[in-house]
C-alpha positions as CSV (number, residue, x, y, z in Angstrom):
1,X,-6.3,21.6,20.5
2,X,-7.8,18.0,21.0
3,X,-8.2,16.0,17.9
4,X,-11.3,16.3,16.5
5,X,-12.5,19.5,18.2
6,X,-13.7,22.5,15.8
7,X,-15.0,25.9,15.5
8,X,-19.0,25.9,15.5
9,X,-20.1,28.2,12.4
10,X,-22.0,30.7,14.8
11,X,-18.8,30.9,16.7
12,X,-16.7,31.5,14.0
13,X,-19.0,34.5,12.8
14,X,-19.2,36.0,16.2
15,X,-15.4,36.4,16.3
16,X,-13.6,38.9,14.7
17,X,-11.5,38.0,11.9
18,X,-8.0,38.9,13.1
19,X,-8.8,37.2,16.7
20,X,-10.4,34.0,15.0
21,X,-6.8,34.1,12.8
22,X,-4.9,34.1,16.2
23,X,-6.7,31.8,18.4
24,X,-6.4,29.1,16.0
25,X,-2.6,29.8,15.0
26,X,-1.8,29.6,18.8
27,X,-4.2,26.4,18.8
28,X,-2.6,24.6,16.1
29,X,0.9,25.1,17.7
30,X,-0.1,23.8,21.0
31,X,-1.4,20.8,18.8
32,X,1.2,20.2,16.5
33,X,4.4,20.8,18.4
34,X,5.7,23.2,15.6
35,X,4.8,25.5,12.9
36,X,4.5,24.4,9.0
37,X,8.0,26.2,7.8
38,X,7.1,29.3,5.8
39,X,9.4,28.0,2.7
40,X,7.7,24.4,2.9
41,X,4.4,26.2,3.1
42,X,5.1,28.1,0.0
43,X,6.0,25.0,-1.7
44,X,3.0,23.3,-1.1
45,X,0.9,26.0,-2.8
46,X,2.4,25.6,-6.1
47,X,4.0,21.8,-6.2
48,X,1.3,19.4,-8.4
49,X,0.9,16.0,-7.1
50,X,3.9,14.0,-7.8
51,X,6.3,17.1,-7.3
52,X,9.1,16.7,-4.4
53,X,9.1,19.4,-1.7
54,X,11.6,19.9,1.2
55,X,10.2,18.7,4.5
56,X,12.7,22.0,5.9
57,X,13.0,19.8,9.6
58,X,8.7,19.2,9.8
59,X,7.7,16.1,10.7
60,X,4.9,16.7,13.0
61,X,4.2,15.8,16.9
62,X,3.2,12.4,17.1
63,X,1.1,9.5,14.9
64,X,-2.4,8.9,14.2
65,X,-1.9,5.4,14.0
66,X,0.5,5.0,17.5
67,X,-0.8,3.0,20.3
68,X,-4.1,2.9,21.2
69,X,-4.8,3.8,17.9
70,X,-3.3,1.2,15.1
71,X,-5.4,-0.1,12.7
72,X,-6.7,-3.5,12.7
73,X,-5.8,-6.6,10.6
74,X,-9.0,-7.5,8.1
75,X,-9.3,-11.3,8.1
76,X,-7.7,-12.7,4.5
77,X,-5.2,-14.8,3.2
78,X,-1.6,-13.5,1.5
79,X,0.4,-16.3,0.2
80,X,3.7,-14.3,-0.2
81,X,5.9,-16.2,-2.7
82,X,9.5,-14.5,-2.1
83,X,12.1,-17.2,-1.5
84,X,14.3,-18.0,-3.2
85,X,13.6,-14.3,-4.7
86,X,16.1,-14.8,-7.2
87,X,15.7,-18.2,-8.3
88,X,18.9,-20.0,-9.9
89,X,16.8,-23.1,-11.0
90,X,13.9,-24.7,-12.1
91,X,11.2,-26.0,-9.7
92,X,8.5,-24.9,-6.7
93,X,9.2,-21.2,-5.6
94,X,6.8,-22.2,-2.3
95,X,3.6,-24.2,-1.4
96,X,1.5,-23.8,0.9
97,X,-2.2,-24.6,1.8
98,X,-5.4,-21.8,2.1
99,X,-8.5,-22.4,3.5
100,X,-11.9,-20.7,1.7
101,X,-12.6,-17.2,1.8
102,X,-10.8,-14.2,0.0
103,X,-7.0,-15.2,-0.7
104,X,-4.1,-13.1,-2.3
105,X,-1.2,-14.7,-4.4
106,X,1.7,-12.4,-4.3
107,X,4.5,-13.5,-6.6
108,X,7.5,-11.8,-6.5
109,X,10.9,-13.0,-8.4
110,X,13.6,-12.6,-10.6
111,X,14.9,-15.1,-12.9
112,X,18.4,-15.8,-12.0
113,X,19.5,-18.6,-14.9
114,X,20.8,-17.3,-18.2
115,X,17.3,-18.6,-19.9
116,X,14.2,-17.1,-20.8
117,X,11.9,-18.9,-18.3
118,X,8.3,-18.6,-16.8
119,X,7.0,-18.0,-13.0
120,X,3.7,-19.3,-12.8
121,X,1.2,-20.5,-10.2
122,X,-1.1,-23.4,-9.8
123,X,-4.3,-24.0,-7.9
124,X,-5.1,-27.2,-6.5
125,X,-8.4,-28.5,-4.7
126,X,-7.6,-30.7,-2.4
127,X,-11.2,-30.6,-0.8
128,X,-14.5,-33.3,-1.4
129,X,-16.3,-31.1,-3.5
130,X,-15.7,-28.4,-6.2
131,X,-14.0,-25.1,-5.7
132,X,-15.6,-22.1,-7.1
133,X,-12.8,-19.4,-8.0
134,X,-14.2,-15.8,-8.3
135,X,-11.4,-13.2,-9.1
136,X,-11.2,-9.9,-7.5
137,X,-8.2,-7.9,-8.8
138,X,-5.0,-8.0,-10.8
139,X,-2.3,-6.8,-11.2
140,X,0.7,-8.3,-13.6
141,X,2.8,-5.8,-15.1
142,X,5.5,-6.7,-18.3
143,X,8.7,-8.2,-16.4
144,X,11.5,-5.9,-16.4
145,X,15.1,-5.6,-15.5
146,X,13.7,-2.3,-14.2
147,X,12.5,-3.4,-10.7
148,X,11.3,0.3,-9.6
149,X,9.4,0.5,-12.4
150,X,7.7,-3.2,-11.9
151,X,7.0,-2.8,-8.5
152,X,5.2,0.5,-8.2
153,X,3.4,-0.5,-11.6
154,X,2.4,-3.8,-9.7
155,X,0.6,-1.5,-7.0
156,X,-0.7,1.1,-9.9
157,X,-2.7,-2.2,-11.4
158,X,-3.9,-3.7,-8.5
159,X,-5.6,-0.8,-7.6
160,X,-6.7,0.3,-11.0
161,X,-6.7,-2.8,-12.8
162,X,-10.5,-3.9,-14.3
163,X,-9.3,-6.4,-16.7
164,X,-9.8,-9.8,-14.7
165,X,-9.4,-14.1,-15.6
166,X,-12.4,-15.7,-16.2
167,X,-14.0,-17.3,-13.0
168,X,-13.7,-20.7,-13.1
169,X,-14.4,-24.5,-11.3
170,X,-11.6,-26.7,-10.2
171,X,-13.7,-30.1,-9.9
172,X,-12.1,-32.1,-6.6
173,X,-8.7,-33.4,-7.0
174,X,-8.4,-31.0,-10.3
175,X,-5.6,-28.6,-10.9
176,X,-5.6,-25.3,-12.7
177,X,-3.5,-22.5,-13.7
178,X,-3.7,-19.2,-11.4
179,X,-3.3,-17.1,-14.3
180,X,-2.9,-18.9,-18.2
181,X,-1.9,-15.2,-19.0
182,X,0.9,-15.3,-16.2
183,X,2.0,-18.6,-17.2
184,X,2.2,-17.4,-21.1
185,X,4.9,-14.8,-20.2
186,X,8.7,-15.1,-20.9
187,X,10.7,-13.8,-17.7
188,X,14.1,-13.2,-19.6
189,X,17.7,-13.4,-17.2
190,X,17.4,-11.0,-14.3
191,X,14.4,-9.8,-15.2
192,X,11.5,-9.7,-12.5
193,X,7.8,-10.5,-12.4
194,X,5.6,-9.1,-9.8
195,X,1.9,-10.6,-9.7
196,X,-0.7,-10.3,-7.3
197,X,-4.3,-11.9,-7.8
198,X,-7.2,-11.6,-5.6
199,X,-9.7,-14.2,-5.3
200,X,-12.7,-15.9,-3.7
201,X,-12.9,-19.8,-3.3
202,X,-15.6,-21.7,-1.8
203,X,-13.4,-24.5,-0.9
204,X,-10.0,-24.5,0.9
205,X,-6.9,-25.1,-2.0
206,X,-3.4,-26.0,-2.2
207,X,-1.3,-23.3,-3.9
208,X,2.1,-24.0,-5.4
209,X,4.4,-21.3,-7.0
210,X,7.0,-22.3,-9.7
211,X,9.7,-21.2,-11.7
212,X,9.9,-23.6,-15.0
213,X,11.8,-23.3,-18.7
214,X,9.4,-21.7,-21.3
215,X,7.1,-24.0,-23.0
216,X,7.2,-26.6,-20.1
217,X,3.2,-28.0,-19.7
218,X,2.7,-26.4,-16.0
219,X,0.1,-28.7,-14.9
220,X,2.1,-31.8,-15.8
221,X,5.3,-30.5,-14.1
222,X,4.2,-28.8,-10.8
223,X,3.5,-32.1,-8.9
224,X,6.7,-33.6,-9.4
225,X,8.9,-30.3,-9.8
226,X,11.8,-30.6,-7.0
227,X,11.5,-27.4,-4.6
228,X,14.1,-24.9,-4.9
229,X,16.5,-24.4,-2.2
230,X,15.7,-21.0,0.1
231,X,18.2,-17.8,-0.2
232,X,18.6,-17.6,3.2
233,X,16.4,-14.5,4.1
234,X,13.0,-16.4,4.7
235,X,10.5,-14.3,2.9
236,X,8.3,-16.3,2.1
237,X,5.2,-16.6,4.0
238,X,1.2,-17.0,4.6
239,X,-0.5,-15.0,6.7
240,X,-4.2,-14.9,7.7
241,X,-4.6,-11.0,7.7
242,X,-4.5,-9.3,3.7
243,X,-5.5,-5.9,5.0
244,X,-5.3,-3.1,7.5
245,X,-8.1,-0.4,8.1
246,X,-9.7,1.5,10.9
247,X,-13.2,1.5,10.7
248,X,-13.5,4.4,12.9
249,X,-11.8,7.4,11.4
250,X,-9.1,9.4,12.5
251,X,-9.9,12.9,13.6
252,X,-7.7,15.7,11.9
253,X,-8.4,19.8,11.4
254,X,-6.0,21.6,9.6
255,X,-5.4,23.8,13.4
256,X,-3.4,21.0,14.2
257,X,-0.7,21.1,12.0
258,X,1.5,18.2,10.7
259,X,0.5,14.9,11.5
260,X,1.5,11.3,10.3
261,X,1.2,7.8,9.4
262,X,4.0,5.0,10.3
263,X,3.7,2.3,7.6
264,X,5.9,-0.9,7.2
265,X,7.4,-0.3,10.4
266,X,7.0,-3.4,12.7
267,X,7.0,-2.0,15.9
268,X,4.2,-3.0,17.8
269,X,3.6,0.6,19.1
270,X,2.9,1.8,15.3
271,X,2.4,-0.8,12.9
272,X,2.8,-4.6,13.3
273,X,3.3,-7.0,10.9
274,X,1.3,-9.5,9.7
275,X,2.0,-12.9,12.0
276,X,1.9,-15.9,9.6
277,X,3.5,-19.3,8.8
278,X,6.1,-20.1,6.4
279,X,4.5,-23.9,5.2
280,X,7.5,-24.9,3.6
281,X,9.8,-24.8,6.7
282,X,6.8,-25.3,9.1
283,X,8.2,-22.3,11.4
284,X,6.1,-18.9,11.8
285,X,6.9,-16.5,10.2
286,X,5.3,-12.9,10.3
287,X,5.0,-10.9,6.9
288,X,8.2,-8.7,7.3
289,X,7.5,-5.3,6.0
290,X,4.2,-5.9,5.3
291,X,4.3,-6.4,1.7
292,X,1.3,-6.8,0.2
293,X,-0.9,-5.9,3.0
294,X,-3.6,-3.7,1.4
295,X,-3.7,-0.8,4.1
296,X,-6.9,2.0,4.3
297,X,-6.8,4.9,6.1
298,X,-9.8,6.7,7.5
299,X,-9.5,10.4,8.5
300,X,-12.3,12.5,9.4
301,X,-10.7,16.1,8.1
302,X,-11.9,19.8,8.2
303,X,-10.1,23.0,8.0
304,X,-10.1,24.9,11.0
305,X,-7.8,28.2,9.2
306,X,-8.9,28.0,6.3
307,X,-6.4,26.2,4.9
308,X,-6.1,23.6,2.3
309,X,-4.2,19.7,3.0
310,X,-1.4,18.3,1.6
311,X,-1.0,14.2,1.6
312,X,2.5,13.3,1.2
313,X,4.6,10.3,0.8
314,X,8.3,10.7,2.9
315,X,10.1,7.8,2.5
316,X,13.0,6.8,4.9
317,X,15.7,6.2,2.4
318,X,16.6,3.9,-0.5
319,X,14.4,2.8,-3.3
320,X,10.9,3.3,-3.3
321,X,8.4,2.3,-5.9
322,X,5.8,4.2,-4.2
323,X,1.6,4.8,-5.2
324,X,-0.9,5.8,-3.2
325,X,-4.6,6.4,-3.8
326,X,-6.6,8.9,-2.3
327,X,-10.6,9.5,-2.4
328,X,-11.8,12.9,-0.4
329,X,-14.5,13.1,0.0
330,X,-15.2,9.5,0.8
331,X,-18.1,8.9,-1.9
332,X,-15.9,11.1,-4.8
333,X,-13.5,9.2,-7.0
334,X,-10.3,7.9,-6.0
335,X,-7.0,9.3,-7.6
336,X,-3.7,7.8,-7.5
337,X,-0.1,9.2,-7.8
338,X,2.7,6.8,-8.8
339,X,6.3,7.9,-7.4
340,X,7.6,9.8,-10.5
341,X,10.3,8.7,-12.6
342,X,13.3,11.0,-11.8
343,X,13.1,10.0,-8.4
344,X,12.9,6.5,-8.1
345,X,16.0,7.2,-5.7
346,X,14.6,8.9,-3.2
347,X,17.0,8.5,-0.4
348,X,17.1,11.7,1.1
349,X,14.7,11.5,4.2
350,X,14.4,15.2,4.0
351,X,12.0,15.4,1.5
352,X,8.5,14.1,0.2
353,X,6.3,13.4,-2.9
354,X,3.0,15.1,-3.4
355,X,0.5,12.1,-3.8
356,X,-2.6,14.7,-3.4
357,X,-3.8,18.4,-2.4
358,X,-7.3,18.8,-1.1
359,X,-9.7,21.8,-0.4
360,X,-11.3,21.0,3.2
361,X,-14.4,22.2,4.5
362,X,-15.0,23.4,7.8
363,X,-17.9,20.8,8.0
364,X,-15.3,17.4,8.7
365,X,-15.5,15.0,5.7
366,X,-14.1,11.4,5.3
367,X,-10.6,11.2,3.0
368,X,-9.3,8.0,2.6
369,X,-5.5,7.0,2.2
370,X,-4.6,3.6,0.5
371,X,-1.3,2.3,0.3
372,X,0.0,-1.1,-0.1
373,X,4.4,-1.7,0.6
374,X,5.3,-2.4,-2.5
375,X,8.0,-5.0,-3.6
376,X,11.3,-3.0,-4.6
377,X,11.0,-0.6,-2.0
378,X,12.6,0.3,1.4
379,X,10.4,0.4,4.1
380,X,9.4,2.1,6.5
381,X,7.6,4.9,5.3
382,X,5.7,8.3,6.3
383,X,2.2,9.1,5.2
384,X,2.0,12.9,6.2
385,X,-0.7,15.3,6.2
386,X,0.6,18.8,6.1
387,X,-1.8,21.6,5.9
388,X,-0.5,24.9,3.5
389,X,-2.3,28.4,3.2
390,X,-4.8,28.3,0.6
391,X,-4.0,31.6,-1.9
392,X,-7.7,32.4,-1.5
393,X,-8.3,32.7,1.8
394,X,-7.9,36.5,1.9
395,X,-10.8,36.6,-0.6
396,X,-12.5,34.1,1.6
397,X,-12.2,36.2,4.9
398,X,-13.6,39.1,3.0
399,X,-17.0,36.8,3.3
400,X,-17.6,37.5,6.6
């Protein structure tokens, strides 16, 4: 079955029950490549959201976003602050220069010293006239030796987070703390803060990330703070692109089985990453993994069977502090799913996490996927929508 095509209501009605039933199982087997398994099936019906089912060998035919057909980069800057990501001293984490427009500090480090110490950011405007700063999201959860638990919180929060900084004017040549909350916080030994902060500003800025001993006076100390030495994996970065959508969406009926999405995987045939420029080394440097590239996916989905859709979350092995949000239809309210606790672990590509079960309609409505590669994690991943026979359907046939 080509993507997108689906059963007219007249035609459905004009065909018997039991041939309707047959032409669209052989349909959705020509489409998919393979049948859902009858024992992952049955899972699906009963697993909540944030359950773990058994993939049983099904992984689909193909990707929705697989060339001609990735998503494009949304214009944006991510200031990526992940070198040294464990820092052993005191001094700049990385600095680096964004022009106006929407910007995203991502912050991303452990404290590696035996002292309680703070990671903090500072905004500079190094422009002729004053820089408006309008924030857009947060996210900052409690620094934790538990860095599953930060990391998937830090996604949680920048989705769902309504609790902003004040907006604010740095006047020209003025400096100003990203976040006075941030810099407040005490980031004990091996303990990891994770902050990301979306903003607007009018003017371009200079933004320098730090790592300093607790009560130091940040906006005294960042200009002549020595810069910390690199940990050889070259993180750190700024890029130009802060999101990925497609505008257009995705066609997908429940007839067509299993079908997926390829996130964080850098191959140019699924999911590139990010190019940017690491300003500290003055080399490019592309976003590796992705992280913090806020991704959106469109799908245009109606059941074709009568049955209902799955969205899960297959990781590819390791760690993952996974969330993902979902809104179906498009204009209904979105509802995320955090990677439960027992399975932080989830290294066993065989299996999946339950971010969402949805009832679609035979008239094709918009559902929308977000998901942003969170620090702490093991990339890539699979977004998968599996479709699973909805208990009801026999009392639904006996419509017609």
């Amino acid at each position: 079955m080509k993507p997108g095509f689906t059963i007219s209501a007249g035609v459905r009605r004009c065909l018997a029950p039991a041939l309707l039933i047959t032409a669209i199982v052989a349909w959705g087997m020509a489409a998919s490549g393979q049948t859902v398994p009858a024992a992952l099936d049955a899972e699906l019906q009963s697993v909540q959201p944030g359950g773990i089912v058994n993939l049983y060998g099904a992984y689909g035919s193909g990707y929705l976003n697989q060339s001609p057909n990735q998503q494009s980069f949304v214009p944006g800057t991510v200031v990526y602050s992940d070198d040294p990501e464990t820092a052993r001293g005191h001094g700049v984490l990385y600095r680096t220069t964004v022009p106006a427009g929407p910007t995203r500090v991502y912050l991303y480090h452990v404290n590696g010293t035996a002292s309680a110490a703070k990671v903090t950011a500072v905004l500079e405007n190094t422009s002729t006239a004053p820089a408006t700063i309008t924030y857009l999201r947060k996210s900052l959860p409690a620094p934790s030796g538990n860095y599953i638990s930060v990391g998937k919180n830090a996604v949680k929060q920048f989705y769902e987070n309504t609790a902003l900084p004040a907006d604010f004017v740095i006047p020209v040549g003025g400096a100003t703390l990203l976040d006075p909350a941030m810099d407040s916080l005490r980031v004990s030994g091996n303990q990891l803060l994770s902050g990301k902060y979306d903003f607007e500003s009018d003017q371009p800025l200079r933004v320098t990330t730090l790592m300093l001993p607790t009560g130091t006076n940040t906006l005294t100390a960042h200009a002549t703070a020595p810069i910390l030495a690199g940990d050889g994996f070259n993180r750190q970065t700024t890029t130009q692109s802060w999101a990925k959508e497609n505008v257009t969406p995705y066609s997908y009926i429940t007839g067509g089985g299993i079908r997926r999405f390829r996130v964080g995987d850098g191959v140019s045939f699924y999911d590139t990453y990010a190019p940017g420029f690491d300003q500290e080394r003055q080399v490019a440097k592309e976003l590796y993994g992705n992280f913090g590239i806020a991704y959106k996916f469109r799908v245009s989905v109606a059941s074709t069977d009568g049955r209902r859709l799955a969205i899960l979350l297959n990781p590819r092995g390791g760690s993952h502090a996974g969330y993902v949000r979902t809104t179906f239809p498009e204009s209904g309210n979105p509802v995320g799913q955090l990677v439960p606790d027992p399975q932080l672990n989830l290294d066993d590509t065989t299996k999946a996490i339950v971010c969402a079960r949805i009832t679609p309609t035979a008239t094709p409505q918009t559902l929308v996927i977000e998901y942003m590669p969170p620090g702490a994690s093991n990339l890539p991943v699979n977004l998968m929508l599996v479709p699973f026979t909805n208990p009801s359907a026999v009392a639904d046939w006996e419509l017609y």
